[in-house]
N, C-alpha and C positions, 0 to 999 in steps of 0.2 A: 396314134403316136404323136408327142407333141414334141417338136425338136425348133429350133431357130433363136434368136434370140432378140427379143421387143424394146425398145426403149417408153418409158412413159414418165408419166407424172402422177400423183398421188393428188386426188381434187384436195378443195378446202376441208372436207369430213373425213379426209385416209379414207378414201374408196378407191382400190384399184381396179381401174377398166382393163377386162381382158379383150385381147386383138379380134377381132371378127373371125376371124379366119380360125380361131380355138373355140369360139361358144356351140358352135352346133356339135362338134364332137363331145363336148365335156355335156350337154345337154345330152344327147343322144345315150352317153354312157351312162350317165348317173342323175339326171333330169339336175342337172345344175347345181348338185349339192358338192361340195370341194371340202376338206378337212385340212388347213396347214396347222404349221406347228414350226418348232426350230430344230435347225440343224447344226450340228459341232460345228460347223466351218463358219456360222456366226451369217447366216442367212435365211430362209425360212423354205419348207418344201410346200408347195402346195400339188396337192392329189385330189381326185375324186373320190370321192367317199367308198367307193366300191373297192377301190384297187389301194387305199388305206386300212380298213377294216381285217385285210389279214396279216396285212405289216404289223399291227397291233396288236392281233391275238397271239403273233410269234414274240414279241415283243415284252407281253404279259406273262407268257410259258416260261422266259429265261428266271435260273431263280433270284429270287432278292434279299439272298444270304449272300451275292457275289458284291462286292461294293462296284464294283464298275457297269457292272449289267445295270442296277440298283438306278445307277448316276443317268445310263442311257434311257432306262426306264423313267425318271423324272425330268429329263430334258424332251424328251420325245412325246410320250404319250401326257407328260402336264403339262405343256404348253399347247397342242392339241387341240382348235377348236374349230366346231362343224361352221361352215358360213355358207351362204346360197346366193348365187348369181340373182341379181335384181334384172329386172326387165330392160333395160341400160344397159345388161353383161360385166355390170361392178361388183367389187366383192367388198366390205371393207374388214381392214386392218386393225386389229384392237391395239390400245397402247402400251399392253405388256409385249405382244411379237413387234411392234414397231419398237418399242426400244430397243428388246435384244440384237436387230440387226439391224439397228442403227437407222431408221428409214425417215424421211422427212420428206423430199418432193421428188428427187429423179431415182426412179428405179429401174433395174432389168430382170426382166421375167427371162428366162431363160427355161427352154424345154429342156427336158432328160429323159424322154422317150415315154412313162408313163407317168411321171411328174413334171413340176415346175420348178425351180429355183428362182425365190425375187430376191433381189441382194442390191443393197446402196448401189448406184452408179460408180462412187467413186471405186468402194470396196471390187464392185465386178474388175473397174478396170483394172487394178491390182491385182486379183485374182487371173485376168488375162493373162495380164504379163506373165506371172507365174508361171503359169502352163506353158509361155513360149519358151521360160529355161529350160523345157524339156527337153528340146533338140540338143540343146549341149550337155545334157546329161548320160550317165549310163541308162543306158535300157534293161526295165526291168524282164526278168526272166517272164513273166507273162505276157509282155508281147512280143517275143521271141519268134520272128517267123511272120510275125504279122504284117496286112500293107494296106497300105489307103490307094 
């Protein structure tokens, strides 16, 4: 489970260092190989290739006579590309996912329990915010009952 969320930097080659404390599990799961790609929310997922592999196949199933499955299917699985942890535990960044989500030198990797989310620092901290209009909003009926 990868949860917390990292602050870093992108070296001089857009290599990102993953934290110590994530390479022995993502090595253990999937011997370091990761797949990211983009995400609508305009940041990139990164996954281990294992626990990608059936997101993809469900993915590929939807059909693509729907235009929006179509759109998700070109956003998802064509940006999509397998990378492997270097012996350093860097990954790097090509510069078509570095432009869509805008990345240059500070990013945050952020876990989501069997992925990652990296996303511009600025863009996270926005995205933070966002979430904390939560509490003043209505609650959706699916966490109805629910508690931290």
């Amino acid at each position: 489970m990868f949860r917390g969320v990292a602050q870093l930097a992108l070296d001089v080659k857009f290599r990102l260092a993953i934290p110590a404390r994530y390479r022995e599990a993502i090595s253990a799961r999937c011997a370091g190989r990761l797949v990211i790609t983009a995400d609508p929310s305009n940041c990139l997922l990164l996954y281990p290739q294992c626990d990608w592999e059936p997101i993809q196949e469900k993915l590929m199933a939807l059909s693509s006579f729907n235009a929006r499955m179509r759109s998700l299917q070109r956003l998802l699985v064509g940006h999509a590309e397998d990378v492997e942890m270097d012996s350093a535990g860097r990954i790097l960044l090509s510069p078509p996912l570095r432009e869509f989500a805008a990345l240059e030198k500070r990013v945050m990797l952020v876990g989501q329990g069997n992925k990652f989310e990296v996303w511009d620092e600025a863009k996270w901290a926005t995205q933070r915010d966002h979430a904390l209009e939560f509490r003043d909003m209505d609650m959706p009926g699916e966490l109805e009952g629910f508690s931290l």
